[in-house]
MARPASE-712913 format. One record per residue (C-alpha): y, x, z. Coordinates in pm, whole numbers, padded with zeros to 5 digits, always signed. Example, Ala and Ser with C-alpha at 12.3 -4.5 7.8 and 13.67 -1.06 7.14 Angstrom:
2
-00450+01230+00780/-00106+01367+00714/
This chain:
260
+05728+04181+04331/+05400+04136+04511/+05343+03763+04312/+05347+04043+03978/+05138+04251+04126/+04875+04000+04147/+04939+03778+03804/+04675+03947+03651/+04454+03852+03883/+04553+03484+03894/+04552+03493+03531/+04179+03613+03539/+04088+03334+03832/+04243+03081+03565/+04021+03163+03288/+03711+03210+03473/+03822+02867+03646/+03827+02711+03262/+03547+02859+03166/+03349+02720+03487/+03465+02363+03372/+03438+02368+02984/+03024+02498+03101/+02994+02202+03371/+03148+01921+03165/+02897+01845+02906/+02931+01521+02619/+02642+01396+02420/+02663+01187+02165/+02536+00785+02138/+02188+00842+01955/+02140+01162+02185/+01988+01262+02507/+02004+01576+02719/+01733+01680+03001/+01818+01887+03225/+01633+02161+03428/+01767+02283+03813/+01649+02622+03913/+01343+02501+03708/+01307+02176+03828/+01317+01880+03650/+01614+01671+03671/+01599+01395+03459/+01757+01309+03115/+02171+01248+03099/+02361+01054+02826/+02516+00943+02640/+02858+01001+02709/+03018+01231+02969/+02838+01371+03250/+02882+01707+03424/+02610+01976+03502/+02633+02300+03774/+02700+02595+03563/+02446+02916+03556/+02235+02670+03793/+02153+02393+03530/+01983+02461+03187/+01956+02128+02964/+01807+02061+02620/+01903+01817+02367/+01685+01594+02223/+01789+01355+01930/+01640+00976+01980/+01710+00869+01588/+01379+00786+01340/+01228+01146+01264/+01076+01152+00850/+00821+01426+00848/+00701+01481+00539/+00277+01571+00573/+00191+01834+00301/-00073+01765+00094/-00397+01798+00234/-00762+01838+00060/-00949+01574+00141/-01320+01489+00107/-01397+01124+00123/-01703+00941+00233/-01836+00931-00122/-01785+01334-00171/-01500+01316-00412/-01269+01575-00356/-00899+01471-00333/-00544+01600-00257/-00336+01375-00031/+00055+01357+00122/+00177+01099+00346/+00518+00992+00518/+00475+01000+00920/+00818+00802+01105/+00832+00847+01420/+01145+00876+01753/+01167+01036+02077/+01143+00731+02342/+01110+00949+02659/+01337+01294+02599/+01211+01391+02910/+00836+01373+02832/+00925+01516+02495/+01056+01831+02649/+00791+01861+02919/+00464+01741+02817/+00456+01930+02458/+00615+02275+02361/+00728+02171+02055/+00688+01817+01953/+00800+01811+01625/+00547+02081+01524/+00274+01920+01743/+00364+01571+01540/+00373+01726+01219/+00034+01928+01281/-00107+01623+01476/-00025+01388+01136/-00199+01623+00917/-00537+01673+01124/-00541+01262+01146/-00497+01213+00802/-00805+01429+00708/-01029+01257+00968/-00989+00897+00836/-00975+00995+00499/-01312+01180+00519/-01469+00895+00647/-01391+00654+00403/-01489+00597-00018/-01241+00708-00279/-01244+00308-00351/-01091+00206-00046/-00889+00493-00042/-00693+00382-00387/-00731-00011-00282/-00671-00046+00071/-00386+00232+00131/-00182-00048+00387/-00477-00086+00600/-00540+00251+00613/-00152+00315+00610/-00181+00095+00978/-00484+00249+01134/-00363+00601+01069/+00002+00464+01248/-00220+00308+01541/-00404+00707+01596/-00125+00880+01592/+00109+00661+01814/-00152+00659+02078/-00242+01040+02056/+00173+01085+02097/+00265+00803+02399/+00177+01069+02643/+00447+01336+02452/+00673+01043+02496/+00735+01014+02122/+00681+00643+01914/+00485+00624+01515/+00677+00356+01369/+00509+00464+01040/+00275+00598+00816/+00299+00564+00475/+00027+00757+00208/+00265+00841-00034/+00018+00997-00313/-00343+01060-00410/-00403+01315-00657/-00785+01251-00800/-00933+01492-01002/-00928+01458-01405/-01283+01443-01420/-01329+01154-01213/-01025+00989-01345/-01215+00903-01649/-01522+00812-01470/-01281+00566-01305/-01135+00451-01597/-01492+00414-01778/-01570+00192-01436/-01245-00040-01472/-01343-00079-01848/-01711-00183-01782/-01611-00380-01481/-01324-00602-01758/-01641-00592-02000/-01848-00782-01726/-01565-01003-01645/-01535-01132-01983/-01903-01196-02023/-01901-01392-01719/-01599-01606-01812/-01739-01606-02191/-02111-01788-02018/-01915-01948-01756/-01724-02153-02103/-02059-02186-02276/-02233-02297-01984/-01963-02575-01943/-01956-02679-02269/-02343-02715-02322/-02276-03002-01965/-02022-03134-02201/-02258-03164-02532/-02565-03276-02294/-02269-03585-02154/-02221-03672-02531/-02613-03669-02657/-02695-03912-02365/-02349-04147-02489/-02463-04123-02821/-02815-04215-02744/-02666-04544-02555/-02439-04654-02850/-02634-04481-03212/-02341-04678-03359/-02108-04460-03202/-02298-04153-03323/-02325-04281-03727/-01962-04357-03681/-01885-03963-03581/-02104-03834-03908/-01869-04065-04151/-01577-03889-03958/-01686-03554-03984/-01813-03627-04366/-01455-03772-04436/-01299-03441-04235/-01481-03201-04437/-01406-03377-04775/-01048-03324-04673/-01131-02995-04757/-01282-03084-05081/-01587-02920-05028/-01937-02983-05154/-02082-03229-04952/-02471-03273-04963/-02604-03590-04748/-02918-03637-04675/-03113-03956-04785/-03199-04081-04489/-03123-04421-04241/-02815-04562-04337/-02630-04276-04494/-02920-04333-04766/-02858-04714-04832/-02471-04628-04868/-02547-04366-05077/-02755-04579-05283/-02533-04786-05310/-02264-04607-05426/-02465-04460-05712/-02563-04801-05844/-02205-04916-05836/-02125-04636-06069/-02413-04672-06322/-02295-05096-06384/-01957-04897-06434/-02114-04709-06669/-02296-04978-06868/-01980-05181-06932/
């Protein structure tokens, strides 16, 4: 009688006595980390795996180690050159230290995410809306190389930055597409010269042959006479040198002809 008399209470002890070791028997996963806090003190971090903790005397926090993708909003930017401009990037970044992560910053994925935007405007602003649209993986590194070494102490790793787009306004988008046109306009010229240029060496090679061998030079006129007589074109020679005495020649041939 007296053992019913006290199941309730035994019953009670057994559920507080579960509930005491489902708190103090804690299991994190593999890419996960929990730091834990002792009357306010830190502890250290725990995982992964099963570990156990002192109920109502420890308080943990769970911080996830996998690659973070914060997306930057869009920012307005004014480069070097005072163009204004609208630009979002890609920041990737991971917890290395959970228990810096927890301690050193309040909130490190807001202080990353607000960190990533202030950085982008800096380097942006100090650079020409030229280099900005050409050289977006240098920039893409340096920006990577600031914000990995402003978050080290907030134990937290930049793997990445990536500036995803650049949104220029329309007005200067034609005066950027007038630029590309003149500078493919000035690119031709120069290759256009550069040919003349090289074929004027070529025709300066060819006077000083010719002036060594005149036969050589008498026999290109008969070609190009007989290439343009292909054609059967009008062909007026003048009567001069040798061309004259052919010529000549030819005409008496055909006034004997005549005679007989």
């Amino acid at each position: 009688m007296a053992f019913l008399e006290f199941l309730p209470l035994y019953f009670f002890g057994f559920i507080v006595l579960i509930v005491i070791i489902t708190s103090a028997v804690k299991i994190v996963r593999e890419y996960e980390r929990v730091v834990i806090f002792r009357l306010g003190r830190l502890i250290g971090a725990k995982g992964p795996g099963l570990f156990v903790i002192i109920p109502f005397i420890d308080r943990i926090t769970k911080v996830d180690l996998r690659t973070t993708v914060v997306d930057v909003r869009k920012q307005n930017v004014v480069t070097k050159d005072n163009v204004s401009v609208e630009v979002d990037a890609v920041v990737y970044y991971r917890v290395f230290d959970p228990s810096k992560a927890i301690v050193s910053v309040e909130n490190y994925q807001d202080a990353t995410n607000l960190l990533s935007q202030t950085t982008l405007r800096d380097v942006l602003g100090v650079v020409e809306l030229d280099s900005l649209l050409s050289e977006r993986e240098s920039l893409n590194k340096k920006l990577q190389k600031i914000l990995d070494t402003a978050t080290d102490d907030w134990g937290i790793k930049v793997s990445a930055v990536t500036i995803r787009d650049v949104s220029v306004p329309e007005s200067m988008m034609r005066a950027i597409a007038k630029q590309a046109e003149a500078e493919r306009e000035r690119r031709g010229r120069i290759i256009i010269a550069e040919g003349e240029f090289q074929a004027s060496r070529k025709m300066v090679d060819a006077a000083k042959l010719y002036e060594k061998a005149p036969a050589a030079l008498k026999l290109r006129e008969f070609q190009t006479l007989a290439e343009i007589a292909r054609e059967k074109n009008l062909i007026i020679v003048p009567a001069s040198g040798e061309i004259a005495n052919v010529a000549g020649l030819a005409a008496a041939i055909a006034r004997k002809g005549k005679k007989e």
